[in-house]
N, C-alpha and C positions, 0 to 999 in steps of 0.2 A: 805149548806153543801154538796148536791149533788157533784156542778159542783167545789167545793175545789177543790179534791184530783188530777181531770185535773188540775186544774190552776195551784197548785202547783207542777206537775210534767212539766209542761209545761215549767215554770218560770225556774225550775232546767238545765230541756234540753237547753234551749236557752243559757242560763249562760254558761255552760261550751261543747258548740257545738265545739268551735274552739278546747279542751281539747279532746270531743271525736275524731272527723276529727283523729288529730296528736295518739292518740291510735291505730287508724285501719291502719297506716302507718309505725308503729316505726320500726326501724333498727339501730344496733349500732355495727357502726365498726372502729371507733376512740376515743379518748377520750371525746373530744369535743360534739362528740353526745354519747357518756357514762354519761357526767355530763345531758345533756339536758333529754334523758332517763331516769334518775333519779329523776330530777324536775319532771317530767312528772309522775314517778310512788308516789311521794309524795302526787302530786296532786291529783292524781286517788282515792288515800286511803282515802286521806281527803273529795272529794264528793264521794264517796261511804257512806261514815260515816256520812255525811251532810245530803244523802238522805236518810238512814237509821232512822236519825232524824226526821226528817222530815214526815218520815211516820207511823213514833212512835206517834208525835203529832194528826197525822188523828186517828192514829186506835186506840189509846188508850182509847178513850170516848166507844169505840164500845165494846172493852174489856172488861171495867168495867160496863159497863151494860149488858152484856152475863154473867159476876161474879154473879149480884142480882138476875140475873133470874135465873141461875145456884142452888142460895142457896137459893131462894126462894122453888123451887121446891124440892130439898135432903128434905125437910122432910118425904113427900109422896113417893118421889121415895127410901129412905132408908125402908118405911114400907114395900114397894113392894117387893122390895128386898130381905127383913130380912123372908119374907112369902115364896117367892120364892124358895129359901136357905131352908128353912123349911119344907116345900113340899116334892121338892125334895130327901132331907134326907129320908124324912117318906117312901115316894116312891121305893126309892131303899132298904131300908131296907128291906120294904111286900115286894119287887123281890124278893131279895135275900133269905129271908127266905121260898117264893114259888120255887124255885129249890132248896133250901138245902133239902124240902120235898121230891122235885121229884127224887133227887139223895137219900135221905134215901129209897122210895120204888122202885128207882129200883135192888141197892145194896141188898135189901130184896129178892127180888124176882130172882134176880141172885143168891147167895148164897139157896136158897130152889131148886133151878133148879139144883146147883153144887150138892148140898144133893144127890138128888132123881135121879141123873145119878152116884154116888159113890154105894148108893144102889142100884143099878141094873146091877152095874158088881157085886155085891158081891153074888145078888140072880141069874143072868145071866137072869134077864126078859126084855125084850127088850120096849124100852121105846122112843118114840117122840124127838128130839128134842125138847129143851125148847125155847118157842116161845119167841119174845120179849116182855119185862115186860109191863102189859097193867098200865101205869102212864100217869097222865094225863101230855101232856107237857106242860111246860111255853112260852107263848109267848113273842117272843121279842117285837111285837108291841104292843100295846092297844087299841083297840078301844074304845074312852071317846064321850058323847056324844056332845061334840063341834069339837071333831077330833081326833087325836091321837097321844101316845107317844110310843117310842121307845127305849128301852133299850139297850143300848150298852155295851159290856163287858170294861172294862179298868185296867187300874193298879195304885195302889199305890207305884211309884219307890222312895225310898228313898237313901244317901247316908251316909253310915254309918263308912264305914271306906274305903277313897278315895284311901290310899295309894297300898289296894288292887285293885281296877278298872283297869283293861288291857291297856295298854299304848294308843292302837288303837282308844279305845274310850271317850280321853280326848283330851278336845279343846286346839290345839296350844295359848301360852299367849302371845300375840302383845306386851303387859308387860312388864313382863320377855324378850325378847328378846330382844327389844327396851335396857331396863338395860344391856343385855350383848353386847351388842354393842356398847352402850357409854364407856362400860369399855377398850374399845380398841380389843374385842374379833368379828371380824368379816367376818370371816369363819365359820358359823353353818351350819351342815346337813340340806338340806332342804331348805335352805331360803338362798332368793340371794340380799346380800348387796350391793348396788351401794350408791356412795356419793354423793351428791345435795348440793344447796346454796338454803337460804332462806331470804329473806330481811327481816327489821326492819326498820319501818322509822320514826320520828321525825320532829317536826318544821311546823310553817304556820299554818295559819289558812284563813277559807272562809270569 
């Protein structure tokens, strides 16, 4: 099984060496080397497809035994997973609910500071500046005793009603314009239609 996948590519190249040679030379400026160019790209499609074969047959044992070992292991690595996923949750939540504290006392402590300088223009006693709220802050990182984690802020962006979304930041659809361009419409802002030829080929086999 080793030295197959040489022999077998080796066997391919020798076969159709004379077919590469005429590939890395083709020119057509007659008909006569239009029709031979055309043989030629027939032929091309067909070992490409040969060796596509070909080495379907090598790797596909490989495949299917990367599949067993694959679904052998999902059981444990789904538990891992599903823990993982679970953690996490739990994790961000105690964050989140450790700075919604620290944001309730320092809102506390700004609003008693706002107090106590309204009071003191009304009595005219002259009063400190209110220092900043002594709360404990949250850290973004943790230090766990195998290492540590990190908490990053993010968003939950959802789309809820697209037709509002600002023109700017929606993806052009290759789609859609592919369709308006079959329709005979190709002159669109933006985008530059040029015509091409694409072959289809038929017939022969190796």
């Amino acid at each position: 099984m080793e030295h197959e996948p040489q022999t077998t590519l080796t066997a391919l190249e020798e076969e159709q060496e004379p077919l590469l040679k005429w590939l890395e030379t083709i020119r057509v400026t007659c008909p006569d080397e239009r029709r031979n160019a055309e043989d030629l790209l027939i032929s091309a499609r067909l070992a490409l497809k040969n060796a596509h074969d070909k080495r379907m047959e090598l790797t596909r044992p490989l495949d299917e035994a990367k599949a067993r070992i694959i679904d052998l292991f999902r059981p444990y690595t789904d538990r891992l997973s599903t823990g993982i996923a679970a953690l996490q949750a739990e994790l961000t939540r105690y964050h989140t609910y450790l700075i919604q504290i620290q944001q309730a006392q320092e809102a506390t402590a700004l609003a008693h500071a706002a107090q106590r300088m309204a009071e003191a223009r009304e009595t005219g006693e002259v009063v400190e500046p209110p220092e900043p709220p002594d709360s404990p802050v949250v850290p973004k990182t943790s230090r766990a005793n195998l290492g540590s984690v990190t908490y990053r802020e993010d968003f939950d962006i959802r789309i809820v009603e697209p037709a509002l979304v600002p023109r700017d930041l929606c993806e052009p659809s290759m789609a859609r314009i592919r369709a308006r361009v079959k329709s005979g419409v190709t002159s669109i802002p933006g985008v530059l239609v040029s015509r091409k030829h694409t072959t289809v080929t038929r017939g022969g086999r190796l």
